[in-house]
C-alpha positions as CSV (number, residue, x, y, z in Angstrom):
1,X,0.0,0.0,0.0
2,X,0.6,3.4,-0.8
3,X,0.3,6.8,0.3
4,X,0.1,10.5,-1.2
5,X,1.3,13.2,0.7
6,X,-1.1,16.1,-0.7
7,X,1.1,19.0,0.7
8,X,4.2,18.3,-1.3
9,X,2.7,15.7,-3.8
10,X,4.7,12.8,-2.7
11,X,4.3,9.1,-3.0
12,X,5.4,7.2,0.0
13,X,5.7,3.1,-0.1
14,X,4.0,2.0,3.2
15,X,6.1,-1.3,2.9
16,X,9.6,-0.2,3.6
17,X,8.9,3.2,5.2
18,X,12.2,5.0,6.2
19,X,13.0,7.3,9.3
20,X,13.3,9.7,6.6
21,X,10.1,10.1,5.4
22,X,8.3,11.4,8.1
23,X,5.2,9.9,7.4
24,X,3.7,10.1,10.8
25,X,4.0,13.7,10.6
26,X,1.2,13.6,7.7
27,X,-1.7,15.0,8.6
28,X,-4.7,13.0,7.9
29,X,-6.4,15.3,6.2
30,X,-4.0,15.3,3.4
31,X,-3.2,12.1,2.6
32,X,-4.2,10.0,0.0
33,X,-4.7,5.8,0.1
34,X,-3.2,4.3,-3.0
35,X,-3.3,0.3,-3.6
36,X,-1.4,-0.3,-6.3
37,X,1.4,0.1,-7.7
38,X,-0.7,0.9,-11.0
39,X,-2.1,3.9,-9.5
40,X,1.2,5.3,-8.7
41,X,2.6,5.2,-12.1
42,X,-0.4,6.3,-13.5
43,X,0.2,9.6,-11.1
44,X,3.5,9.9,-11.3
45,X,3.4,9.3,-15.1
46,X,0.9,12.1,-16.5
47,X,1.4,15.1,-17.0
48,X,-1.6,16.5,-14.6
49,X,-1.0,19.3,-12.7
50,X,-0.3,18.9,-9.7
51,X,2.2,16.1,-10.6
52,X,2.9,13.4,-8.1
53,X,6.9,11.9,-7.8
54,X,7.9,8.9,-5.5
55,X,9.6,9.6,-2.5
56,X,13.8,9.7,-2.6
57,X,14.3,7.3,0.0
58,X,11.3,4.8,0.1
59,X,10.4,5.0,-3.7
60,X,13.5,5.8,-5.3
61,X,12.2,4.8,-8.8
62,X,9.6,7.5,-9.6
63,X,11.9,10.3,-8.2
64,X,12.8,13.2,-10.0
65,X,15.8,15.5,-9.5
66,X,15.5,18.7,-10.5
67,X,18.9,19.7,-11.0
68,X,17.9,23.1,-11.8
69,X,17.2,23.8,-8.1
70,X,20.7,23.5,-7.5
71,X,22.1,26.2,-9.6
């Protein structure tokens, strides 16, 4: 199982949380159950705004680096 952080638009994978996440610290008003992994791509995939990415250290595969923000 998944779920959507709707304040930052994140993915988290509730099956190998990390400390890093902070996924306790979601309130329950903004997050969002996913079940699939389907339903992740499917958000993280289209180009609808506001666009969803995986998290960077529990769902490393759908993260996006910006490497704009660094510069």
């Amino acid at each position: 199982m998944y779920v959507a952080d709707l304040r930052y638009n994140t993915i988290h994978d509730l099956g190998c949380p990390r400390y890093e996440c902070h996924i306790h610290n979601i309130p329950e008003d903004q997050k969002k159950k996913l079940y699939t992994l389907e339903a992740v791509k499917r958000l993280c995939d289209t180009d609808s705004v506001p666009r969803f990415q995986g998290c960077q250290y529990c769902l490393p595969d759908y993260y996006n680096f910006d490497m704009n923000k660094i510069f």
